[in-house]
Structure formats: structure tokens, C-alpha cells
C-alpha positions in Angstrom: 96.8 50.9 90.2 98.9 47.4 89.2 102.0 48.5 87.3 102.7 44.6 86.4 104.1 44.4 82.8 105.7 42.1 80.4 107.0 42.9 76.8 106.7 41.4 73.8 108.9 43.2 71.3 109.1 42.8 67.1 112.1 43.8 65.3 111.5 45.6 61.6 115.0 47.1 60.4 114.9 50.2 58.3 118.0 50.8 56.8 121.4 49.4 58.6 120.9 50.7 61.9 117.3 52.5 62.2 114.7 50.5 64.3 110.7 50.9 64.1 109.4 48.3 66.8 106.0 47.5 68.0 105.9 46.8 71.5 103.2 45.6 73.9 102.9 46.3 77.7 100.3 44.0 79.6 99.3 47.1 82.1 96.2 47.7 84.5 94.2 44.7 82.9 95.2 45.5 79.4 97.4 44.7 76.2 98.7 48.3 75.8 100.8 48.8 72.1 103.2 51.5 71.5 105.4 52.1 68.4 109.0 52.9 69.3 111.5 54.5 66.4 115.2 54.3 67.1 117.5 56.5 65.2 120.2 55.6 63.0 122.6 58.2 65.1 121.3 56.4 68.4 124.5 55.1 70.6 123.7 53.5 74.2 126.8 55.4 75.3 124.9 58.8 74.8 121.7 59.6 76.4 119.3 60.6 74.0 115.8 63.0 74.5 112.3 61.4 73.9 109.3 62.7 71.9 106.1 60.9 72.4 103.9 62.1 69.9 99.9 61.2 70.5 97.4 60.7 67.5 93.7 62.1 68.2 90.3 61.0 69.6 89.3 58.0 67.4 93.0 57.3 65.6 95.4 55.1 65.6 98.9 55.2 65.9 100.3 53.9 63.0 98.2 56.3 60.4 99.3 59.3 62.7 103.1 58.2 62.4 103.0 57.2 58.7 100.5 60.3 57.8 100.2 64.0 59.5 103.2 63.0 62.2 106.0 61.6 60.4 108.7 62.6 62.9 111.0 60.2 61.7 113.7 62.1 59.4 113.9 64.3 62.0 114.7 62.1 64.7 117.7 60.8 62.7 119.1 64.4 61.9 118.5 65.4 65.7 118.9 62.2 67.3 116.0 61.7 69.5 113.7 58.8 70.1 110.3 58.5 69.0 107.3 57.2 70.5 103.7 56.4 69.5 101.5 55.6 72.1 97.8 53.7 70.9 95.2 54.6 73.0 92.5 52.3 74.2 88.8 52.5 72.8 86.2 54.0 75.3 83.5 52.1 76.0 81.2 55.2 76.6 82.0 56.6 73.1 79.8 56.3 70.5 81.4 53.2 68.4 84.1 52.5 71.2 86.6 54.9 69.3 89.8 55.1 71.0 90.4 58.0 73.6 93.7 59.2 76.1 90.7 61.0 77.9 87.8 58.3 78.7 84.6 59.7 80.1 82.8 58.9 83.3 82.3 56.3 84.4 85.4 55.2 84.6 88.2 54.7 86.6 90.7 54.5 83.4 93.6 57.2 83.5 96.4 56.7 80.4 98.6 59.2 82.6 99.9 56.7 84.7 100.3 54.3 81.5 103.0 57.2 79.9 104.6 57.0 83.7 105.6 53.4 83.2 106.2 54.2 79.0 109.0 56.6 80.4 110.5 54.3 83.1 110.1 51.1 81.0 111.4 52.8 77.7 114.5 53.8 79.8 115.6 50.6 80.9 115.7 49.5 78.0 117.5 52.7 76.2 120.2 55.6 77.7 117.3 58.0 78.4 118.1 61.8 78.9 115.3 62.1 81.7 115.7 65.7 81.9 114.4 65.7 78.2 111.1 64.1 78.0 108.8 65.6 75.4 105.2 65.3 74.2 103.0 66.7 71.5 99.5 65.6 70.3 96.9 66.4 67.7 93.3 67.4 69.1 92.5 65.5 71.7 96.4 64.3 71.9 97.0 68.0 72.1 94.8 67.8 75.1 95.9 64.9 76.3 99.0 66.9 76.0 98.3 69.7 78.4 96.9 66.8 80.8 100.5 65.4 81.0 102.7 68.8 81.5 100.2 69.2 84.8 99.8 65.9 86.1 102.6 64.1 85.3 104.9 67.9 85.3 107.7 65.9 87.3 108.5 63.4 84.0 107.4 66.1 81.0 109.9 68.6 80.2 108.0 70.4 77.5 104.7 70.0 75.6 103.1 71.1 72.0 99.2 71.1 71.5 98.2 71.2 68.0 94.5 71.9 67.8 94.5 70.4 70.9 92.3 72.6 73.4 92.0 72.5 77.1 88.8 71.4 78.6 87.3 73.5 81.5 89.2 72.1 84.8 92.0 71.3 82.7 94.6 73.3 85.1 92.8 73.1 88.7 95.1 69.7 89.1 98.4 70.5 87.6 101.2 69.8 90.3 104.3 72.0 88.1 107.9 71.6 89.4 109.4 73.1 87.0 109.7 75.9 83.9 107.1 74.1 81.6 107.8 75.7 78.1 104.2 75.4 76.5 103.7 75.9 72.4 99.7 75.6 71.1 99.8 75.3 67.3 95.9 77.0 66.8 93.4 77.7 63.8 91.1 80.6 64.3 88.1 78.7 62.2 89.2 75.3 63.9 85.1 74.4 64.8 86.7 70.9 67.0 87.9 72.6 69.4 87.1 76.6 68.6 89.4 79.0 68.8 87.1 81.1 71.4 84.9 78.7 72.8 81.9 80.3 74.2 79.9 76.8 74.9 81.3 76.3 78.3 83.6 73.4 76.6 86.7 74.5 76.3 88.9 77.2 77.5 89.8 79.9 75.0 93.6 79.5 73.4 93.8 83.0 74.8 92.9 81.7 78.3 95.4 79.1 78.0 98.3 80.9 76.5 97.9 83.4 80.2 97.8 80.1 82.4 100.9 79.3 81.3 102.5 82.5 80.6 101.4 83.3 84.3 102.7 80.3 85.5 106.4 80.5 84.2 106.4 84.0 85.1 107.2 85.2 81.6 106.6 88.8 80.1 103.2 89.1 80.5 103.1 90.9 76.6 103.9 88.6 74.1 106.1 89.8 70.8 104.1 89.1 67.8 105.5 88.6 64.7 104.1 87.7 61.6 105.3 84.8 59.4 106.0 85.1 55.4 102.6 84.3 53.9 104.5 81.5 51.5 101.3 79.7 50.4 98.5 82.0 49.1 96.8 79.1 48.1 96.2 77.6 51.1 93.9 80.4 52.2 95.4 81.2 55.6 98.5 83.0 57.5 100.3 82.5 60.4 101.3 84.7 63.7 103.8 83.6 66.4 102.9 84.8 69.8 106.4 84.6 71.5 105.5 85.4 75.8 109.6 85.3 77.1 111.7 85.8 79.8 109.9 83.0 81.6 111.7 81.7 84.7 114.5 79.4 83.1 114.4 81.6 80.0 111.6 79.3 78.9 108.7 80.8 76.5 105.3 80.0 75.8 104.6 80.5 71.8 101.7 80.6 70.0 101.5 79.6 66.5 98.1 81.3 65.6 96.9 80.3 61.9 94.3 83.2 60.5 91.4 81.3 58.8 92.9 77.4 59.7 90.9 74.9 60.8 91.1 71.4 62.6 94.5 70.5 61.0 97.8 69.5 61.1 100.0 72.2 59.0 101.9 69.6 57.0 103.4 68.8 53.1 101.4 65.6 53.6 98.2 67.2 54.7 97.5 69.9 51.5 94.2 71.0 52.8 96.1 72.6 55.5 97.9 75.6 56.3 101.4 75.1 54.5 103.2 77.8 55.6 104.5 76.1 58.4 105.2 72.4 59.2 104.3 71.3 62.5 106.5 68.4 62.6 109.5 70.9 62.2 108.2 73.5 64.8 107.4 71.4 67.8 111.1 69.7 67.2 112.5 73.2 67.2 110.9 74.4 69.9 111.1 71.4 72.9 114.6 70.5 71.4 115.8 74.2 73.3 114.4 73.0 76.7 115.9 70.6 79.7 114.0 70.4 83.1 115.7 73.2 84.6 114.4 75.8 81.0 116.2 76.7 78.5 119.6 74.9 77.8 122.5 77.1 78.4 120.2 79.8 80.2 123.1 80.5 82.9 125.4 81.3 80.2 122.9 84.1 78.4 123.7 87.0 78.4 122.7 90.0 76.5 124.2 92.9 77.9 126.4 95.0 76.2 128.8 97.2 77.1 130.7 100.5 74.7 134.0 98.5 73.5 134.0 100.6 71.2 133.1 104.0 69.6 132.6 103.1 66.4 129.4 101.0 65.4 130.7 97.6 64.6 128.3 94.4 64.6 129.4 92.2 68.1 126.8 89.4 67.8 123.1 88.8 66.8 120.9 87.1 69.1 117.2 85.4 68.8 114.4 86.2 71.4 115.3 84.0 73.7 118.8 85.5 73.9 120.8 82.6 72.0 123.8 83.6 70.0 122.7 82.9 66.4 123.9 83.1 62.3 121.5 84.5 60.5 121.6 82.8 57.5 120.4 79.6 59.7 117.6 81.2 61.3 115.6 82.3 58.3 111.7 84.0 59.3 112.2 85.2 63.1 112.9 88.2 64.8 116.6 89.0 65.4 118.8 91.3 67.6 121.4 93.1 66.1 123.7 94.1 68.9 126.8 96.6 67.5 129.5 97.8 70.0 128.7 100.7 70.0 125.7 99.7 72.4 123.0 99.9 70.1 120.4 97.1 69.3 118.6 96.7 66.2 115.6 94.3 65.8 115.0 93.0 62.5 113.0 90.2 60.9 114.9 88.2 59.1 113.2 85.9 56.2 
């Protein structure tokens, strides 16, 4: 495929230093646009982590980023840059609505169009390319999946929400390294259902054991069930936490009882609101680098009798990092005391 480009770039300022700048790429025969949002903290002598966040079948970039996906205020707390990608419409969808996956015939793959994102996006910017993250809603969440396989060697880490896998999905991916994995899931979602039986779509059980199996992780997850802070909202949420992946990675689940087709968000009150995606897949890829959890080789969670008497040494989260609790409020803790005991509790 022709990987011939040129750049057209508009400046919008947001404040003093933030930037929100539509760009277009002229690639494979087409006038590709992406939205690009620089942080306020972003400083070309620092290399900096990108998110590419990816709207679904039929959308548009702009209402996901100003809508369900607002990632912005946390890209200038955290310091990362953001990315919206528009996909293409498909000419063999009913009313040419835009798709990442187009359907036979065709000979159209939007892979290879985040490949040239990445390297053109980081000659432009001090790129951390051992932090390259995606998420996407529904078929962005599948589009998702498509990426940490195919394109495993630029993707450190991925989030699906009510994205699901087709059938084939995983019979190409080409992994070269610990590929933390988190699926954000409704059990009434009837998109993409939560255990397809139609021959569609792999079950999200099917494809929290590909890649549980594949990173080698416990193969029991620790469940752990989230405060129910909205009863309005009609639904609850479970994390499915598979660990000890190679890398210390982990492949979560957030599994919402009774949810639907959504995107748990403030902004989106018909959904589940005990959670906000936009926070969890932030807090979740943030932990990961190429090589699996960051600071893995200096984990460690052994603990030896200093002394007799039961005095609290440290408390550590279940992937083994050193934590406060007051700053990790609704997930299960380790209390480890010197005495060599271990308690776990949940703290909310």
C-alpha cells in the first residue's frame, strides 16, 4: 500500500498553552482527518504516551470527543496526548456510514492508516513509543482488539468498551509482547451481546481467556464487586481482575449487571454511572509500557518476620504496587504487617 502523505494542519488554542488541531493526511487515495489534543503540561523535552481513542460504526470523531469520550481534562492532569481518528464511510454499508472495519469487497484496511498516525504523529511530537494506547466504543472497541493483534509491535495496551470480537478475530494476531487487555461489557448490551450465540461474535467470556491465556496470567480471575453508587441507574458493576500475567500485566473485566450498548459516563445518564469509562481506561493503560507493568522488576511482595509484634509494613494493590489507601478508594487491598501476615480488604 502507498504510504505518501502531506499535512495540512489548523491551529485552535484553548487556553494559553493547550492545542486541539485538526489535521489531514492524504493516504492510500484518500483525505484521512484526525483530531490531535495537546496538553497544557506537554514539553518537547519530555516524551509523552499517546491515547487514540476511536468513535463507533457510523460516528464521527468530533461528537465522540466532545460527547461520551471527553478525554481531555485528563490528558492535562496525566499528561498524555490525545488522538481522534475519523474513519472512512463504507461503501457496502447501508447509507455509506463510516466503519474502521469495511466489509468485503474490499481491499481497504485502517490498520495500516494508525501505523503511519503513530510514526507521523511522532515526528512531529517527543513520543514515548513504548506507550502507545487505544480504546474504542463498539465497533472502535473492536477495532480495538484488531489493533493489539495486528499491529501488537506499536500498541502497548488496549480498552474495548462494548466493543466485541468478531469470530476470526484472534487467528491473525502476531503478539510481541505482554498485551494488558481491559473489556468494559454490559450483560443486556443486544449490539454486540454479552453471550452471543448467533455465530457473530465471540462471547466476552471467550475473549477475556484468549487473552488471559495469552499473557499467561492466573487463569482464575479475583472478582470483586464495585459500590453500587447509583441505584437509579438500574445496573452494578463487577471487576474481573486475571493477574500475574507475564510482565505483571492483567487482563480486567469491567462487567456491568443489566447495562446495555453504552458508554458509562456523567455525560451519558442513561448509562451505568457507577463508573466512568473515561477514568478507567486512563487508569488502567497509564500502568503499562511495552515490556508490562511499569516498575515490574522492582515488585516485590514477599515478606519476611522483622518483627514479632504485628505492625503494618506496607499495603499493596493486586498488581503488587505499593499504595495509600486513602488514594485508592473501591479496590481490593493487601495489608501486609511484619509479623508476616496478609490481610485483604476492600477498601471504598
Amino acid at each position: 500500500m502507498k504510504r505518501l502523505f502531506y499535512i495540512i494542519i489548523l491551529f485552535p488554542m484553548i487556553g494559553l498553552s493547550q492545542e486541539l488541531i485538526t489535521n489531514n493526511i492524504f493516504y492510500d487515495g484518500h483525505n484521512r482527518e484526525y483530531t490531535i489534543y495537546i496538553p497544557q503540561t506537554y514539553s518537547s523535552l519530555n516524551s509523552e504516551p499517546i491515547l487514540f481513542a476511536f468513535h463507533g460504526g457510523g460516528g464521527y470523531s468530533d461528537d465522540f470527543m466532545n460527547y461520551e469520550a471527553d478525554l481531555r481534562p485528563i490528558a492535562d492532569t496525566a499528561g498524555f496526548i490525545l488522538v481522534y481518528p475519523q474513519a472512512l464511510e463504507d461503501p457496502n454499508n447501508e447509507n455509506n456510514s463510516t466503519s474502521w472495519l469495511h466489509k468485503d469487497p474490499t481491499d481497504h484496511k485502517d490498520i495500516f492508516f494508525i501505523e503511519t498516525l503513530i510514526d507521523t504523529i511522532a515526528s512531529n511530537y517527543n513520543v514515548d513509543l513504548s506507550r502507545i494506547y487505544a480504546c474504542g466504543y463498539s465497533l472502535g472497541g473492536m477495532f480495538a482488539y484488531e489493533l493489539a493483534c495486528q499491529l501488537n509491535n506499536k500498541i502497548t495496551s488496549i480498552v474495548a468498551v462494548a466493543g466485541a470480537a468478531f469470530y476470526g478475530a484472534f487467528a491473525y494476531c502476531e503478539l510481541t509482547h505482554p498485551t494488558p487487555i481491559l473489556s468494559i461489557s454490559g450483560t443486556n448490551d443486544v449490539e454486540h451481546p454479552y453471550n452471543d450465540t448467533n455465530g457473530w461474535y465471540f462471547p466476552v467470556s471467550e475473549i477475556n481467556n484468549y487473552w488471559a491465556t495469552s499473557n499467561n496470567t492466573d487463569p482464575t480471575p479475583l472478582i470483586e464487586e464495585l459500590p453500587n453508587i447509583d441505584l437509579s441507574d438500574g445496573s452494578s458493576v463487577e471487576r474481573y481482575s486475571w493477574i500475574n500475567g507475564d510482565g505483571c500485566v492483567s487482563v480486567e473485566e469491567l462487567k456491568i449487571i443489566n447495562g446495555g450498548h453504552d458508554w458509562p459516563s456523567p455525560l451519558s445518564p442513561w448509562s451505568n454511572q457507577d463508573i466512568n469509562a473515561n477514568s478507567e481506561i486512563w487508569n488502567f493503560v497509564s500502568k503499562y509500557n511495552m515490556d508490562g507493568l511499569i516498575g515490574c522488576d522492582d515488585l516485590s511482595v514477599k515478606v519476611k518476620d522483622i518483627a514479632d509484634e504485628r505492625k503494618l509494613l506496607k499495603i499493596i494493590n493486586i498488581v503488587g504496587q505499593e499504595v495509600n489507601s486513602t488514594m485508592n478508594k473501591g479496590g481490593i487491598l493487601f495489608y501486609i504487617y511484619r509479623d508476616g501476615t496478609v490481610q485483604k480488604k476492600i477498601n471504598f
